[in-house]
C-alpha positions in Angstrom: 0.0 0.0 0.0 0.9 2.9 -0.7 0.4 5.8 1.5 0.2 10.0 1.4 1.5 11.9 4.9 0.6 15.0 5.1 1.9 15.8 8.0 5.1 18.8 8.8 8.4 17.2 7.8 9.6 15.9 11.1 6.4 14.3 12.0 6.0 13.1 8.4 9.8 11.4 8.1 8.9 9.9 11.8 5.7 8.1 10.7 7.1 7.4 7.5 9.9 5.2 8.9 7.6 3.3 10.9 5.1 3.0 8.1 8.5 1.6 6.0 8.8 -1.2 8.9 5.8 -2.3 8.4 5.6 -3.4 4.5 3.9 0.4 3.2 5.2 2.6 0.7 5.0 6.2 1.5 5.2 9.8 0.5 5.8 12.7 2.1 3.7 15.9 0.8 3.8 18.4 4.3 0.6 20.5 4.1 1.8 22.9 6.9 5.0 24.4 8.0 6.1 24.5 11.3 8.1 27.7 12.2 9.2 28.9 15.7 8.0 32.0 16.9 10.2 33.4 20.3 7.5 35.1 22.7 8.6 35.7 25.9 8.3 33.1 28.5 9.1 34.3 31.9 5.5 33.8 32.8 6.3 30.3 33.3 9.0 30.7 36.1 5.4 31.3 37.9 3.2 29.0 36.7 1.9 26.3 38.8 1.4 24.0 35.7 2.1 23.7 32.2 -0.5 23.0 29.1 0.8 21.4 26.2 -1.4 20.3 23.4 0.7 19.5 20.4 4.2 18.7 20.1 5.3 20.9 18.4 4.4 23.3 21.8 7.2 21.0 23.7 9.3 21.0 20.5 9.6 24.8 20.5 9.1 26.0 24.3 11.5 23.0 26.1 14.8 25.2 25.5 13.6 28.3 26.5 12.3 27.2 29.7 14.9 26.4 32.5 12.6 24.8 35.5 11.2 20.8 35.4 9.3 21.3 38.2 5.8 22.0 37.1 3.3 19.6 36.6 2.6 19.4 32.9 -1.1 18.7 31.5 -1.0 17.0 27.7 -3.6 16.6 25.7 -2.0 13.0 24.1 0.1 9.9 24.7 2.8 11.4 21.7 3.2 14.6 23.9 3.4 13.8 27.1 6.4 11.2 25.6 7.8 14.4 24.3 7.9 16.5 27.4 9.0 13.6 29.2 11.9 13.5 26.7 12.6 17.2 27.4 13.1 16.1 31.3 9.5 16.7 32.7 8.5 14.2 35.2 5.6 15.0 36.6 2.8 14.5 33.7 -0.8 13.9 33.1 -1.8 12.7 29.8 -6.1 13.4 28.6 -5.5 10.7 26.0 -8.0 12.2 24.7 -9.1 15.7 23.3 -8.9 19.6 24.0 -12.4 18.5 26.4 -11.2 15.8 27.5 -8.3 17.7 28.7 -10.0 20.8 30.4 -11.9 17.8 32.2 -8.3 16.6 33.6 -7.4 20.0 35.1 -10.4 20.2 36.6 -10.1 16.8 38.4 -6.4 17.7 39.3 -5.7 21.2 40.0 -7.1 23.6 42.0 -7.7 27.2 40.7 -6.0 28.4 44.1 -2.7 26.5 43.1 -1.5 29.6 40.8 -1.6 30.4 36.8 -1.7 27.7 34.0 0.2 28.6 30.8 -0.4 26.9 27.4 1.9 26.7 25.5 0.4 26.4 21.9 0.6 27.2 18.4 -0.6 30.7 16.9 -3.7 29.1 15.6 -5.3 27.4 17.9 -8.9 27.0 20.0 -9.5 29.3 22.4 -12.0 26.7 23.9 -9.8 25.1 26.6 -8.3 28.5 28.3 -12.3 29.5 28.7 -13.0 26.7 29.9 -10.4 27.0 32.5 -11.1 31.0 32.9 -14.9 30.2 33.6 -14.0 27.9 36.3 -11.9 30.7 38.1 -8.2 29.8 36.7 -5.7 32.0 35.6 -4.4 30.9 32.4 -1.9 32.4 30.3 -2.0 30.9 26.3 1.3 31.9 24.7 2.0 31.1 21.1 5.6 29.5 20.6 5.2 28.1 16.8 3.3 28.7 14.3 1.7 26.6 11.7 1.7 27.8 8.1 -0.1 26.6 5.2 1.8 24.7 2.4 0.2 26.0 -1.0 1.3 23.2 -3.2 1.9 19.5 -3.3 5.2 18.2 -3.9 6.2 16.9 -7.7 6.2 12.9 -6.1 2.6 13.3 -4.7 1.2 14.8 -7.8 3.0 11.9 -10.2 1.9 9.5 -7.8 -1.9 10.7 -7.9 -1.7 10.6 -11.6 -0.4 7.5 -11.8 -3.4 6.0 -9.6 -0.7 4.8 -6.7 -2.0 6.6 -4.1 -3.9 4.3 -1.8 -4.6 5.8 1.1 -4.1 9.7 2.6 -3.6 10.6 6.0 -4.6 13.3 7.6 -4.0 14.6 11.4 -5.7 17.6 11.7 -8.7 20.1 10.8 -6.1 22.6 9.5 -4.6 20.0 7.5 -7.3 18.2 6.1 -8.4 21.6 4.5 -5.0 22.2 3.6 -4.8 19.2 1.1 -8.3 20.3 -0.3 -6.5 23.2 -1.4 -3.6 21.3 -2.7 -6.0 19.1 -4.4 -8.0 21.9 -5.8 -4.1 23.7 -7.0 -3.6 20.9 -8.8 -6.6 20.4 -10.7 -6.9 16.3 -9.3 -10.2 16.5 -6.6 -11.5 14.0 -9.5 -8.8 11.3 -8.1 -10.2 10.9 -4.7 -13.1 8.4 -5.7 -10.5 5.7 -5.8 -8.3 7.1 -2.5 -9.4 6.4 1.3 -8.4 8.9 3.9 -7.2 8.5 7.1 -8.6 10.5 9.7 -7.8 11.0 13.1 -11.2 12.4 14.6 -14.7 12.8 12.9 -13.5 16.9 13.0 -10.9 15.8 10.7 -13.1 14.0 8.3 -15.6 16.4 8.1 -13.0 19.2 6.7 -11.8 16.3 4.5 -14.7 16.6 2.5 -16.8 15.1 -0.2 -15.7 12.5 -2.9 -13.6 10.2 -1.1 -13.9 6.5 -1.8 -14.4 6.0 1.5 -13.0 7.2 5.1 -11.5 5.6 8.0 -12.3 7.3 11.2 -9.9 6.7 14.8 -12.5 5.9 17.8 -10.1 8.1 19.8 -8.1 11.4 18.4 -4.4 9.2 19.2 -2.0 7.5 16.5 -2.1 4.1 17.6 -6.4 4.2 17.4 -6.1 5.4 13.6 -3.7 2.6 12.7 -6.3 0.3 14.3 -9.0 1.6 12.5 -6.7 1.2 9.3 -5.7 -2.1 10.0 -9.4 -3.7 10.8 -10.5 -2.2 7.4 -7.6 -1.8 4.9 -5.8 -4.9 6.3 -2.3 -5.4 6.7 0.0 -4.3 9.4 -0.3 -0.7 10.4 1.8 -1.1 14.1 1.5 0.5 17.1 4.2 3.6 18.1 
């Protein structure tokens, strides 16, 4: 099988490698850019926790922060491997989504334990930190990447559409399923996706993945190792677990 990643380049040559370990053929056509952005993060030498919800916010906050001593709130398995990786100890894992983790804090932290910070990208849902506000936090979201649209597929993805061996498309994100519509759209191929499944890792995802696919595979839970299940119960083959 051969299979589309859309995701940035680090995250796309990670999965691809374990994709390549387990008998698929992949290519790498990034849909977003990931690019650092340097805000200022003293406001974290007083935070009583920190919020990540993407690794890329551990990826481009870990330097710049000297402390390990916070608690830190993820919203996924991947991330909370990450900040452990950066030398956090002390972390709580949602497994779940941007709910699911507002739900977590609330269970665990007390508003009257100090400020939370969030360390996120420059697009991204306000819906957690008013969640948080309403229930009398303080909560400070600071942007430390941001996420930029890629406006064209690369030269292998478009031969490989138009030679029909494209199987399957995967797709991580909201942003980034709209992202390849636009790609798709660029390159005059939206016809090609009646014979292409997509990969999605939460019905949110599928729905900005639009009409015209031959069919969709949807993970129960938003996490990597549920969308490879899915994959594997209806593509078949071996798909892995990270």
């Amino acid at each position: 099988m051969t299979i589309l990643i859309t995701r940035p380049l680090i995250d796309a040559t990670r999965l691809a490698g374990h994709l390549k370990e387990q008998g698929h053929k992949t290519i790498l056509s990034p849909v977003l850019d990931i690019q650092p952005l340097y805000a200022d993060l003293s406001v974290t030498d007083d935070a009583y926790a920190l919020i990540f919800t993407s690794l890329n916010g551990v990826r481009h906050a870990a330097d710049r922060i000297a402390g390990r001593n916070n608690p830190v709130f993820t919203v996924g398995y991947r991330t909370a491997e990450a900040a452990r990786e950066a030398g956090w100890s002390d972390i709580t894992s949602a497994d779940g989504d941007a709910v699911a983790l507002a739900d977590l804090i609330l269970a665990r932290v007390n508003a009257k334990d100090g400020p939370l910070v969030h360390l996120c990208g420059q697009e991204h849902k306000e819906s957690l930190a008013q969640t948080l506000k309403d229930a009398g936090f303080t909560i400070h979201s600071i942007p430390v990447y941001v996420a930029r649209p890629v406006s064209h597929m690369t030269d292998e993805a478009k031969s490989a559409f138009q030679g029909g061996d494209i199987s399957l498309v995967l797709l991580y994100s909201p942003r980034s399923a709209q992202q390849f519509r636009v790609q798709l759209k660029a390159a005059a191929m939206e016809h090609i996706l009646s014979n292409i499944a997509a990969g999605c890792l939460s019905p949110a995802v599928a729905a900005k993945a639009g009409e015209g696919w031959d069919f969709k595979i949807v993970a129960q839970t938003p996490d990597e190792n549920a969308l490879f299940d899915a994959l594997e119960k209806t593509c078949g083959g071996n798909f892995g677990q990270f």
